[in-house]
C-alpha positions as CSV (number, residue, x, y, z in Angstrom):
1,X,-2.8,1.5,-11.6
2,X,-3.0,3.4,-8.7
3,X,-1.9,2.0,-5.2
4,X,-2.7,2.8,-2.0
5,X,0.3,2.0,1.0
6,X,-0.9,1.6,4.1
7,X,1.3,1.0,7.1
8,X,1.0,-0.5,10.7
9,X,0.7,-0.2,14.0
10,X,1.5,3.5,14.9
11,X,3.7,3.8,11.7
12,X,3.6,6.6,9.6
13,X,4.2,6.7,5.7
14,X,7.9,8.3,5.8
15,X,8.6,4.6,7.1
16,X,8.3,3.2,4.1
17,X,11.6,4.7,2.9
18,X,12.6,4.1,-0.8
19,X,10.2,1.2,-1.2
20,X,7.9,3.6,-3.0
21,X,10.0,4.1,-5.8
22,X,11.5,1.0,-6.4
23,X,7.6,-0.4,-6.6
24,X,6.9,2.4,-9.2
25,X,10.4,1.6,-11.2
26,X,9.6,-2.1,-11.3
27,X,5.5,-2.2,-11.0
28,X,4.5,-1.1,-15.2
29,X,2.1,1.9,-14.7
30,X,2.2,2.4,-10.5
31,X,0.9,5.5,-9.4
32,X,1.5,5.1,-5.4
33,X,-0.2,7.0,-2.6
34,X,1.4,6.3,1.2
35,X,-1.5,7.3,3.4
36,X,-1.1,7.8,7.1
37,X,-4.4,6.4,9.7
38,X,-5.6,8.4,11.7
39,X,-3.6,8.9,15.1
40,X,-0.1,8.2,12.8
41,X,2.1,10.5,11.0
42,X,0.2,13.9,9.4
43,X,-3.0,12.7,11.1
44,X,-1.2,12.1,14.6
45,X,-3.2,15.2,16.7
46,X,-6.6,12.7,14.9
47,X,-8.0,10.3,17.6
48,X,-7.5,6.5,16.0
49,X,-10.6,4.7,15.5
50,X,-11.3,1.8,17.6
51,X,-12.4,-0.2,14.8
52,X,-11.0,-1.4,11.3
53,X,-14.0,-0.7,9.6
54,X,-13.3,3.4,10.8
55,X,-10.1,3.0,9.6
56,X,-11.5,2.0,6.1
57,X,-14.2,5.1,6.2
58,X,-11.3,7.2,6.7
59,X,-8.8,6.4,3.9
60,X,-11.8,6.6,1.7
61,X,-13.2,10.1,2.8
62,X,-9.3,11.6,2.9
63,X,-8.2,10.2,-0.7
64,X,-11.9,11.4,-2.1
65,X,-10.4,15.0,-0.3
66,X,-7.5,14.8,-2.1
67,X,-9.4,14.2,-5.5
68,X,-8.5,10.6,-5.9
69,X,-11.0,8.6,-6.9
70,X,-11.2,4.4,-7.2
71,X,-10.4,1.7,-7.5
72,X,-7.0,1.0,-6.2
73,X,-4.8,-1.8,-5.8
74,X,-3.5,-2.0,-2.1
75,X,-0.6,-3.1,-0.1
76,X,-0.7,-2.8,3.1
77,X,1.5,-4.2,6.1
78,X,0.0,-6.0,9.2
79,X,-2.6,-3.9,10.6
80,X,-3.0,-2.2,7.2
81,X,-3.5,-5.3,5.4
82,X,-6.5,-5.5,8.2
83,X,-7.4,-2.2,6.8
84,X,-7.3,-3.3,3.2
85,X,-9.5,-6.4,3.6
86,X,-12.4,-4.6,5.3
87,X,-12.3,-2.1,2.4
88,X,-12.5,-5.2,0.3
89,X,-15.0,-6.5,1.7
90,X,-17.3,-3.2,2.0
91,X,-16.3,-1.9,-1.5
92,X,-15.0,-4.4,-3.8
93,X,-15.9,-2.6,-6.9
94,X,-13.5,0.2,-5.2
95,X,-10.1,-2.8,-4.8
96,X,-8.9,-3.7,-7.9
97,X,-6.1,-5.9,-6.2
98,X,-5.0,-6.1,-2.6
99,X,-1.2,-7.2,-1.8
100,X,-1.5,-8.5,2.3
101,X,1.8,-8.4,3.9
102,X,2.6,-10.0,7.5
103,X,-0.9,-9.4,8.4
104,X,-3.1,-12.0,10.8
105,X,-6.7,-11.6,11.8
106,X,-9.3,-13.2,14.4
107,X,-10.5,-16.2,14.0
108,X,-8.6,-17.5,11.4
109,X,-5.0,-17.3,13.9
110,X,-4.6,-17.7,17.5
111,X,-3.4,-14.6,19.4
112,X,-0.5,-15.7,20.4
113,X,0.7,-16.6,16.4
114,X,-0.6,-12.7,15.9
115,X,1.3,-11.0,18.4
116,X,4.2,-13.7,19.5
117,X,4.3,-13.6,23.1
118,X,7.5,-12.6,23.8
119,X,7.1,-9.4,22.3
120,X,4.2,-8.8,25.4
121,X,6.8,-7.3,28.0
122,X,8.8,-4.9,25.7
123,X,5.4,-3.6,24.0
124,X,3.8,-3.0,27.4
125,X,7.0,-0.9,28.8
126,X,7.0,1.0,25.0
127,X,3.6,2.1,25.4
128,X,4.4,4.6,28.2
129,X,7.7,5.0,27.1
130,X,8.8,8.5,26.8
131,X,12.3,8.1,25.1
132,X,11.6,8.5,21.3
133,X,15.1,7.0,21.2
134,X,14.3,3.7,22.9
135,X,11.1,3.5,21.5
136,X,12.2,3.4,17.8
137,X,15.3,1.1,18.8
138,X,12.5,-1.6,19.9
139,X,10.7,-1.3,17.0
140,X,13.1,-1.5,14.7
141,X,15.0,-5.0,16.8
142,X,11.2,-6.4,16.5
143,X,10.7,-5.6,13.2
144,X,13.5,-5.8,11.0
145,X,16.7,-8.6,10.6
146,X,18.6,-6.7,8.5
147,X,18.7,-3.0,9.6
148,X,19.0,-3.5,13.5
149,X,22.1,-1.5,13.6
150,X,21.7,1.0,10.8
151,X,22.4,4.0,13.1
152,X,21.1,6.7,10.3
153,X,17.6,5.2,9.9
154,X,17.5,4.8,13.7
155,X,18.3,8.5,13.6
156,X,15.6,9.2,11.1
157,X,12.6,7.0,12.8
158,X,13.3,8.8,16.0
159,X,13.1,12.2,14.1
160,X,9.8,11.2,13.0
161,X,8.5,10.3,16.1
162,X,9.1,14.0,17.9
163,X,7.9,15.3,14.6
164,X,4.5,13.1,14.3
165,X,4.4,11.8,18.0
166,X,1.8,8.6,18.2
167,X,0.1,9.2,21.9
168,X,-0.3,5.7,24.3
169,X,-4.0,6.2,23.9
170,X,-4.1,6.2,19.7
171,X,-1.5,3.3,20.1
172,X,-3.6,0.8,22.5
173,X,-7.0,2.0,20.3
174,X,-5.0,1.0,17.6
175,X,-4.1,-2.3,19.0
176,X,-7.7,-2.3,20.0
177,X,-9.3,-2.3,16.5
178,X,-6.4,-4.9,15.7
179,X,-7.3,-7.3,18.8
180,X,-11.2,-7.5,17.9
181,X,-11.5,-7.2,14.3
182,X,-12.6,-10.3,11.8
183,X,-11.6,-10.7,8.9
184,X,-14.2,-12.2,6.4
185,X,-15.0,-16.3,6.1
186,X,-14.4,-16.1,2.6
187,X,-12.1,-14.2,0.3
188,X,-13.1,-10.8,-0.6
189,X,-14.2,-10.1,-4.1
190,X,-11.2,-8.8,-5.1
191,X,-7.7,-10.7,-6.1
192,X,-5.6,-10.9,-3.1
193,X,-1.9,-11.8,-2.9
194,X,-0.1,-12.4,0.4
195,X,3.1,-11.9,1.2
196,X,5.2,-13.2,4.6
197,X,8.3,-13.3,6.6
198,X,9.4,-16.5,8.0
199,X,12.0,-14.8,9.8
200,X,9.0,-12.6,11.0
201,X,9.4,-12.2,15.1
202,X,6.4,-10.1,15.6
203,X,3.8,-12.1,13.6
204,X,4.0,-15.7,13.2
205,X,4.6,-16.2,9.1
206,X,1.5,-18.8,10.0
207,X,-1.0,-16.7,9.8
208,X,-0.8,-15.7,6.6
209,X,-0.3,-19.3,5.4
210,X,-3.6,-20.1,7.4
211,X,-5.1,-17.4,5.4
212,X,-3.8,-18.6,2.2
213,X,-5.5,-21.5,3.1
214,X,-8.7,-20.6,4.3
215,X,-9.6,-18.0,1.5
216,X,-7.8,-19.4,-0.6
217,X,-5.0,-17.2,-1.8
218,X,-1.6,-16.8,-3.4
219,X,0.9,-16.5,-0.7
220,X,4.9,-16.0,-1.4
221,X,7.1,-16.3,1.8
222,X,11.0,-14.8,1.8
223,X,13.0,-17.2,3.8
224,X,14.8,-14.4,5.9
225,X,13.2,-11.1,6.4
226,X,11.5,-9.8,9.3
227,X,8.5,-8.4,10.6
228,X,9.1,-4.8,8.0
229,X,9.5,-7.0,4.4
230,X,9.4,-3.8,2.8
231,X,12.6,-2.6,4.5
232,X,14.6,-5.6,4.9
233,X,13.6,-6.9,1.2
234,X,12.3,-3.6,-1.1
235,X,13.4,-5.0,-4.0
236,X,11.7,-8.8,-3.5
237,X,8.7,-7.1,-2.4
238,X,8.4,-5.2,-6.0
239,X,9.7,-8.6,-7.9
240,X,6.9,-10.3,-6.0
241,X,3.7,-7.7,-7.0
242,X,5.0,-7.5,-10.6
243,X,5.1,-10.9,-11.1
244,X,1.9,-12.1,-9.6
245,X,0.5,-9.3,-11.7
246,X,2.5,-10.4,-15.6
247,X,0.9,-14.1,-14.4
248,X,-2.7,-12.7,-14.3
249,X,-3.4,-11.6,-10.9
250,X,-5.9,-9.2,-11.8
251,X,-8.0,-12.0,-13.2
């Protein structure tokens, strides 16, 4: 199958690291395709759609550019697995299966379980920050609790960010299609697993369980990882997919 990574709030596709290829070594048959939004990584100069529903127009239009046609399977993180449910939604003959990780939408969760409030201050000051450096350092102490001192990926996410810089006006637009979209009363036509953190300190592990609920849905939650469960727990992440898939997940 081929899957489609999509990524977060003004993250880029280099950030997934090696996840990539540890889902290809452990998911039978995964073809994987990390595509940036627009506004993030090789689409950075792009303005970022306001809405979801753009976002979803756009992954569609640029992998029919580069001659990939559907379906897919999906994972996406947070504002990605937004992404991925509107495309479920519009298309479901184009989702063959959409893995939803960390994500939380209106008005299944309250806002202050999507975005935990004490993350307000430091996200305000980062939006006009101009230090790639202290920027990327934030990010990573909100999103991971395992790599918060790993000096050479520090190095490499503030690399990035001079390379593919994410402007303060595609970064609120992008928390502005987050803030206002909604996500579908009932589960998409489409098989949908969800993955969370508890140790998640950006987005309350709650939402996803209220999803779970709502829809409903599988949901698998590692006891320890944060906000990035691709980075702090690659290899769990892969175990997860492949085995929701061997127990008929595609059914």
């Amino acid at each position: 199958m081929r899957w489609i990574f999509l990524r977060g709030l003004i993250r880029e596709s280099r950030h997934w690291g090696g996840f990539p290829e540890i889902f290809r070594e452990r998911v039978a048959g995964a073809e994987v395709i990390c595509l940036d939004l627009p506004g993030n990584g090789m689409f950075c100069e792009q303005e970022s759609p306001a809405t979801i529903g753009d976002m979803v127009e756009h992954c569609r239009s640029e992998l029919a550019r580069q001659g990939f046609p559907p379906p897919f399977g999906v994972l996406a993180l947070s504002l990605g697995g937004m992404v991925a449910t509107e495309w479920a939604a519009r298309y479901p003959d184009e989702i063959l299966a959409a893995v939803l990780i960390n994500t939380s939408m209106r008005p299944h969760n309250p806002f202050f379980q999507r975005l935990q409030p004490r993350n307000y201050p430091t996200l305000l000051r980062l939006l006009f920050e101009a230090s790639a450096m202290k920027v990327e350092k934030a990010v990573l102490t909100m999103t991971s609790g395992v790599h918060c001192a790993d000096a050479a990926l520090l190095g490499d996410w503030v690399r990035w960010r001079k390379e593919c810089p994410v402007s303060p006006k595609n970064a609120l637009r992008q928390l502005l299609a987050a803030a206002r979209y909604r996500a579908p009363k009932r589960l998409p036509a489409v098989p949908v697993l969800l993955l969370a953190s508890a140790g998640d300190r950006l987005v309350d592990a709650r939402c996803s369980c209220r999803l779970a609920e709502i829809w409903p849905a599988e949901i698998i939650i590692h006891p320890t990882a944060g906000h990035d469960l691709p980075l702090d727990a690659p290899h769990w992440v892969a175990e997860a997919v492949a085995g929701w898939l061997a127990s008929g997940g595609l059914r």
